[in-house]
C-alpha distance (Angstrom), angle and dihedral (degrees) to the residues before:
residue distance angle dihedral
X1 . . .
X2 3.81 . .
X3 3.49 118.6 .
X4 4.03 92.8 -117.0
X5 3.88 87.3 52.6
X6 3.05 91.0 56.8
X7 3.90 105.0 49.9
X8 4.06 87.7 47.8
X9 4.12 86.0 53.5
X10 4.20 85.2 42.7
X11 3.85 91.9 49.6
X12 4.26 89.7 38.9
X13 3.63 86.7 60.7
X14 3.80 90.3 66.4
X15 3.83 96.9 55.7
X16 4.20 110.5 88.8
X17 3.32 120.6 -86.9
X18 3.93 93.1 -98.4
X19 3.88 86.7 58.5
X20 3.82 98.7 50.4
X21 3.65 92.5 46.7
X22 4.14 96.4 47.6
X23 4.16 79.9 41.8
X24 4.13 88.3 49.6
X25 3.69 85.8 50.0
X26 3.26 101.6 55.2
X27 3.89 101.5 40.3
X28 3.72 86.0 48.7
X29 4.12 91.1 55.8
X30 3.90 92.8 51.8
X31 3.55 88.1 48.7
X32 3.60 100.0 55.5
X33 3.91 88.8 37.5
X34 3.96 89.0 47.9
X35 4.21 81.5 44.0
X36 3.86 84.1 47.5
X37 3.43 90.7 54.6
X38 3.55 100.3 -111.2
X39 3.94 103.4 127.8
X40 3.95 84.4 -136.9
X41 3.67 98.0 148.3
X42 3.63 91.3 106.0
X43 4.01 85.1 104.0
X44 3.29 85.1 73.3
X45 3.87 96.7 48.9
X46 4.15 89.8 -137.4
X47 3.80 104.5 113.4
C-alpha cells in the first residue's frame, strides 16, 4: 500500500461510521467497475 493510500484510509477512519461505510461503498464499486474494465474511477477524479 502506498503511503498516500494509506493516509486517505488513516484520515477515513475518522469520519462516522455512516461515512466510512457510504465511502467503502463507493471505492468498492469503482474497483469492481475499474476490475470490470470499465475505467470508472473518474468518481474519484484520480485518472
Amino acid at each position: 500500500m502506498t503511503k498516500l493510500l494509506e493516509k486517505a484510509f488513516e484520515e477515513a477512519s475518522k469520519l462516522p461510521e455512516i461515512e466510512q461505510n457510504a465511502l467503502a461503498k463507493e471505492l468498492s464499486n469503482e474497483l469492481k467497475a475499474e476490475k470490470n474494465g470499465k475505467k470508472h474511477l473518474q468518481v474519484l477524479k484520480i485518472f
